[in-house]
N, C-alpha and C positions, 0 to 999 in steps of 0.2 A: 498846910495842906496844899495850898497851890506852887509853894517850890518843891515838893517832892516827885511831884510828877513830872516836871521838864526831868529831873535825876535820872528817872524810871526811864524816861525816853529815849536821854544820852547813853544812859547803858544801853538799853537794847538794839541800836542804833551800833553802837560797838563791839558788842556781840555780831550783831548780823556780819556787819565789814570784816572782823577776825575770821568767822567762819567761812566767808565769802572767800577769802584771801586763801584759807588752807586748802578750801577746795582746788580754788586755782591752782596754789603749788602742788598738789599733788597730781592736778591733772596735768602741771608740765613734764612734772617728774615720770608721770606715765609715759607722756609720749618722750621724752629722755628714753625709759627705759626700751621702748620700742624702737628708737632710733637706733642704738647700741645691741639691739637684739635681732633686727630686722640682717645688717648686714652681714654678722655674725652667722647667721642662716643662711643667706646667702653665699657667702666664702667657702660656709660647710660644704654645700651643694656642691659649689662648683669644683669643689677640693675634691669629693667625692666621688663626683664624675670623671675629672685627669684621673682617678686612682683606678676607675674602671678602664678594664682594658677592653674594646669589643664590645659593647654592652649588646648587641643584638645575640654576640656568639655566649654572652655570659648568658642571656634567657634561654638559649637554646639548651646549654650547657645545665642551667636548673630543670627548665623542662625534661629532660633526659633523664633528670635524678629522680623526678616524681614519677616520670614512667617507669622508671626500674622500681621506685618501690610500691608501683600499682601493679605491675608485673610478678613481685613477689608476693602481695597477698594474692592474686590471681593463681599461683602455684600451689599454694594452700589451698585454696578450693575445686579448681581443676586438674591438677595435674597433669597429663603430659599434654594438654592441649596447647601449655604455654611451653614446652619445652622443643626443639628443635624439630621441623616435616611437624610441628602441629598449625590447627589451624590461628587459633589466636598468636601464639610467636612467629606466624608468617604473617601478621595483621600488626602486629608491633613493631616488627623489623619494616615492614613498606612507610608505615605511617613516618618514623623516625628519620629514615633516610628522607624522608618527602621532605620534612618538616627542616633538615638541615639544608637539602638541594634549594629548599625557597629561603631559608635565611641569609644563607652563603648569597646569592644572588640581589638579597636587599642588600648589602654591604657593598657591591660591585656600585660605585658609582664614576656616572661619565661625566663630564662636564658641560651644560650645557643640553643636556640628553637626559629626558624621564628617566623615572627608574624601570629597568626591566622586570615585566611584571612575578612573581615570586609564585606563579602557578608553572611556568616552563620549567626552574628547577626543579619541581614537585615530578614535574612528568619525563626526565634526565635520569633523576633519583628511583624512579621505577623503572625504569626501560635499564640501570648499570642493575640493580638486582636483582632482575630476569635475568641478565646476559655476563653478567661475572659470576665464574666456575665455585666459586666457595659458597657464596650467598643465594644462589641457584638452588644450590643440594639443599641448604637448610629450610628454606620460604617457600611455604606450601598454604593455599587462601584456595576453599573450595569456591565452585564456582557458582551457587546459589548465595554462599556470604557474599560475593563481588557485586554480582549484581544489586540483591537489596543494598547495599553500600550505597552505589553509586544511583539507583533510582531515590534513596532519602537526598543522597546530595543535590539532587534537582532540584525536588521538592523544596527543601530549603531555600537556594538560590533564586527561587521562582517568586516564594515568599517574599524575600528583601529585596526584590525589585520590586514589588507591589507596594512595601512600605518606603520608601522613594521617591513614589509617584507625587507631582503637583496636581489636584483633581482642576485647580479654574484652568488652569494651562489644557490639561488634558480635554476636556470640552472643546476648545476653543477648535485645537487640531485632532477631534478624533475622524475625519475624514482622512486626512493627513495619514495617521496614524498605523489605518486598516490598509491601506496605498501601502504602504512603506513597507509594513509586515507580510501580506497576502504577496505581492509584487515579486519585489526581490529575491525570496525563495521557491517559487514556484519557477521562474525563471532559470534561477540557479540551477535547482533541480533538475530541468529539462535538459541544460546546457550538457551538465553534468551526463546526464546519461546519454545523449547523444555521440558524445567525445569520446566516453568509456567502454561504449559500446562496437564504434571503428578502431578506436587505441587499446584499447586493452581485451577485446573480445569478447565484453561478458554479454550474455546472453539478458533479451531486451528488460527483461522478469526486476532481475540482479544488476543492471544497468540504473533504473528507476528507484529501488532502492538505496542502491550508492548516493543518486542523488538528492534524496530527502537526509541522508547520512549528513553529507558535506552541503546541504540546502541552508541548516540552520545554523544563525548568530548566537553569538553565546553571551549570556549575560553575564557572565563568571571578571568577561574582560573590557564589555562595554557598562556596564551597571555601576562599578567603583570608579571607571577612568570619568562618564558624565555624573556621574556623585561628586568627586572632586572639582569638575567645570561648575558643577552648579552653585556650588559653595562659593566660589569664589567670584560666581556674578558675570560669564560669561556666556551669552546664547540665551541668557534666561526671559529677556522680553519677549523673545517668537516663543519661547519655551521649546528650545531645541533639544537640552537634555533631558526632558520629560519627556517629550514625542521618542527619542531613543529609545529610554527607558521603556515606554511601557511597548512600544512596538519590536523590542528584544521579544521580550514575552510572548506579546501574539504569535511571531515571527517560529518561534518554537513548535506554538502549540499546531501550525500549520503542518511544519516539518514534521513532527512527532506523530498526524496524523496519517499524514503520507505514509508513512515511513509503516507507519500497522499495516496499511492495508496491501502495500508493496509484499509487507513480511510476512502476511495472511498468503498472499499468492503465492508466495515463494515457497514454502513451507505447507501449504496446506495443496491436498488433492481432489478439493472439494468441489463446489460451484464456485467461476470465476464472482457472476454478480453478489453472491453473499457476500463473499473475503471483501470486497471494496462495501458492500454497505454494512457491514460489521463495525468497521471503524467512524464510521457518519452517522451509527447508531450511540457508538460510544461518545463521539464529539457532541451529538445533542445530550446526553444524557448529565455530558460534563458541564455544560454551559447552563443545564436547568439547574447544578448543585452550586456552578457559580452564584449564579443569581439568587438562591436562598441564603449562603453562607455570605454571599456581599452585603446582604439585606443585614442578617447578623455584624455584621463588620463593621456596619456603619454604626452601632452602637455601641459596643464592645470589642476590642476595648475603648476607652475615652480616649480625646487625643491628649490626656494630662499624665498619660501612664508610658512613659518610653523607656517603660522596663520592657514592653516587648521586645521594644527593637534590639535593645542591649542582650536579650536572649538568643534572638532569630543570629543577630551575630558571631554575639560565641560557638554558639551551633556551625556555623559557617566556617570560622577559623576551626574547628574538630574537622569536617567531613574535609575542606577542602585537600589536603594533602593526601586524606585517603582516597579521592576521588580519584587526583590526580595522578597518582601512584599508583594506583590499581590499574589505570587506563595505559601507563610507560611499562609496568610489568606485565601486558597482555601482548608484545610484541619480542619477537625474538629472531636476532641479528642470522641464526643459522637456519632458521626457518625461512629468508627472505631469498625470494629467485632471485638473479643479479639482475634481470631487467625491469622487476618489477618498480623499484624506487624511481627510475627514470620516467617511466611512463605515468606513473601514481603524482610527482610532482610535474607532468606537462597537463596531467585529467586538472587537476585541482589551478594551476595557475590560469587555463583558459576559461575555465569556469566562474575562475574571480574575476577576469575583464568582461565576460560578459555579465553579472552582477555588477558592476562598479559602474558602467554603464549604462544599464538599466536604469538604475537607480538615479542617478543624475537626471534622466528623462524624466522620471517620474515625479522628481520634484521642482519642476521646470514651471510647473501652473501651480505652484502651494506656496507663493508670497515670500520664498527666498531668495536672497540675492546670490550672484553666479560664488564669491566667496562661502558661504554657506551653504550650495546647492553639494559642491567639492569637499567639503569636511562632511556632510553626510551620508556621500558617495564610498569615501573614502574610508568613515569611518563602521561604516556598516557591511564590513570585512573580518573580523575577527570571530575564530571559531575553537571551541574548547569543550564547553559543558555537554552538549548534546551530542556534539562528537565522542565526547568520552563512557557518556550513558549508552549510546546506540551503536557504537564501533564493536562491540564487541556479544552486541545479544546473536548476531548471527551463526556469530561461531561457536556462543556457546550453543545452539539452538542447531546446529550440523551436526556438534562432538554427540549428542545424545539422541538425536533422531534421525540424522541424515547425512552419513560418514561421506558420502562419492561428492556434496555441494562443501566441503571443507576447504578444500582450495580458494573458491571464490569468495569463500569467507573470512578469509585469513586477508585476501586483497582486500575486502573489503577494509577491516579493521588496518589495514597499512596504512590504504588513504586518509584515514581517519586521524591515525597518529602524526602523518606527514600535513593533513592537514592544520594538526592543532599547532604543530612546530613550526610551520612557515607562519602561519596571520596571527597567531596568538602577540608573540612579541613584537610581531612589526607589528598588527593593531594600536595596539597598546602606543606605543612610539609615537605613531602617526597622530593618535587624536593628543598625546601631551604636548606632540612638537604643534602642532596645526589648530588647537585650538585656541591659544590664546592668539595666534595670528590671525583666525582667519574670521573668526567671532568678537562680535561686539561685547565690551564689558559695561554692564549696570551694575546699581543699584539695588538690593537684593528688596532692601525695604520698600522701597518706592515701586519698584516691578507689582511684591505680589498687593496694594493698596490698587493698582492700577486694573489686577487682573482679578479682586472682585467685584468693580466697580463695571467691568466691562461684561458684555450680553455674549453670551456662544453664539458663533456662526453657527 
């Protein structure tokens, strides 16, 4: 009895060790076979990549296949709406060209020099299918589809700067914040119409609204370029790209009011003091719907759900070409006086130094150093989106009620297009070349540990 259990022991003892041992081998054999499989995937990759030619012009190039065959069931349902002078195949032909004019231009690379931003091709790609004789004749987009276009593409954009935001940063400088936004556009504004008013003769009505036109910052070109600084840990201790960020926005919504109540006067033959408090009636009315639907916001969605964002996005890659496209096909090469262009870019260039200027003052007493006072001077220049929503409601807004103010509406929307072509791409430029020089690099971890540890001024 008592030697048979030491027997029982050695075997199982031997068993365990054999089994131990197989596991082992197998688990080397595993990672064996992952060593051997890993770089096999690899080589594929890379194989597969040299075999692509262009891989942005091959997306382009599928994109195009899927529109043509959304296009075809689209024909089966409507009919000639997608066919040539219809309204959706002059919606397909803008968006496509938009969507190739911005690809073509991410592939343009300089060395040493950001990329240029891939909304200027969008708006090249509109302005050659307004003004080339074949693509002209075919592309016809009524002018109630253009506008709701371009006011959802606001809307949108407005959105994903909201979702953007740093909230501890944003406390810290919303003093800052309302300075920066309320300031430099109303400034602008003024500058703006004062210039345009001795230089270009518009009457003081149409002077004032040009200036809330060309007043406001676009977020279209400052919201991805401090997206990208903030990623990478640049300016994020002052929270510079967050004060950007969300005083793009405010910045807007200034301009945008302006800009009603100018177009109230202009357009309407009413009481002056209504037209101006019409629009200050609408501004409270929007800030009481902020403040319920923020209320909402802060709950829903959770911040474990970044399916929004990935929707709010896609959405964005959709409009943005059509926005931009719509805004290059609202101008026309044989429509232009020859003096207008000269004058249009001396209104808009003097207008940006005194913005650029202002703004440097303004951030003189907000805890910046004279390096960072200059990259937010500077980068708070670029104009696109609202240019591109508001450039054009005047004129549609003359072609149907008030044929004799078309003229001044047609300048107005020049400035508008010359504005978004002059600062859109240098914008852009300026804060890729300027900001890794001119801003401090952190910590991205350590910054936001610090910044809810810390109390709002």
């Amino acid at each position: 009895m008592y030697t048979k259990e030491p027997q029982n022991e050695h075997l199982e003892d031997e068993n365990v060790q054999s089994s131990t041992i197989t596991e082992i081998l197998r688990a080397d054999e595993h990672e064996e076979t992952k060593e051997t499989i890993l770089p096999e995937t690899e080589e594929t990759k890379s194989q597969i990549e040299e075999k692509v030619f262009c891989p942005s012009l091959n997306r382009a190039i599928t994109s195009g296949s899927i529109l043509f065959m959304i296009w075809c069931v689209a024909w089966v349902f409507s009919g000639p709406e997608v066919l040539p002078n219809g309204g959706l195949f002059g919606l397909l032909i803008i968006f496509y060209c938009a969507l190739i004019g911005g690809k073509l231009l991410e592939i343009v690379k300089v060395p040493s020099v950001p990329k240029i931003p891939p909304l200027l091709g969008m708006l090249l790609a509109g302005f050659v299918v307004r003004n080339v004789p074949f693509l002209s004749d075919v592309t016809y987009i009524s002018n109630e589809l253009s506008s709701t276009l371009r006011n959802t593409a606001l809307t949108i954009i407005l959105v994903r700067a909201g979702l953007g935001l740093d909230p501890e940063a944003l406390k810290n400088l919303k003093r800052v914040c309302i300075r920066l936004s309320v300031g430099p556009c109303l400034m602008e504004a003024c500058s703006t119409a004062v210039i345009s008013h001795f230089l270009m003769n518009f009457p003081w009505q149409w002077a004032f609204l040009l200036g809330f036109v060309v007043g406001a910052v676009s977020p279209a070109v400052v919201v991805p370029s401090m997206l990208h600084l903030q990623e990478k840990g640049y300016g994020i201790e002052k929270g510079i790209p967050t004060l950007l960020i969300a005083a793009s926005s405010l910045d807007d919504i200034v301009a945008i009011s302006g800009f009603n109540a100018c177009f109230s006067i202009v357009f309407s033959s009413g009481n002056i003091s209504n037209n101006i408090l019409s629009p200050l009636r609408d501004a409270g009315l929007g800030v009481l719907s902020g403040i319920v639907l923020g209320m909402f916001a802060r709950h829903f969605p959770s911040s474990d759900q970044v399916r929004v964002q990935k929707i709010i996005g896609i959405a964005w890659d959709i409009f943005q070409p059509v926005l931009f496209g719509l805004v290059g096909a609202e101008v026309s090469v044989a429509s232009l006086k020859s003096n207008v262009i000269g004058v249009s870019v001396g209104t808009v260039s003097l207008a940006l130094l005194v913005r650029i200027s202002f703004t440097f003052v303004l951030m003189s007493c907000a805890g910046f150093n004279f390096k960072e006072k200059i990259f937010i001077a500077l980068s708070w220049m670029p104009k696109a989106t609202v240019q591109a929503v508001l450039g054009p409601l005047a004129l549609e807004k003359a072609r149907m009620s008030a044929p004799h103010l078309e003229s001044y509406s047609k300048d107005v929307m020049t400035v508008a297009f010359l504005a978004i072509l002059i600062t859109a791409p240098n914008g852009a430029l300026i804060i890729g070349i300027l900001g890794p020089k001119l801003l401090t690099r952190y910590d991205i971890n350590k910054v936001k540990m610090e910044l809810s540890g810390s109390q709002p001024h």
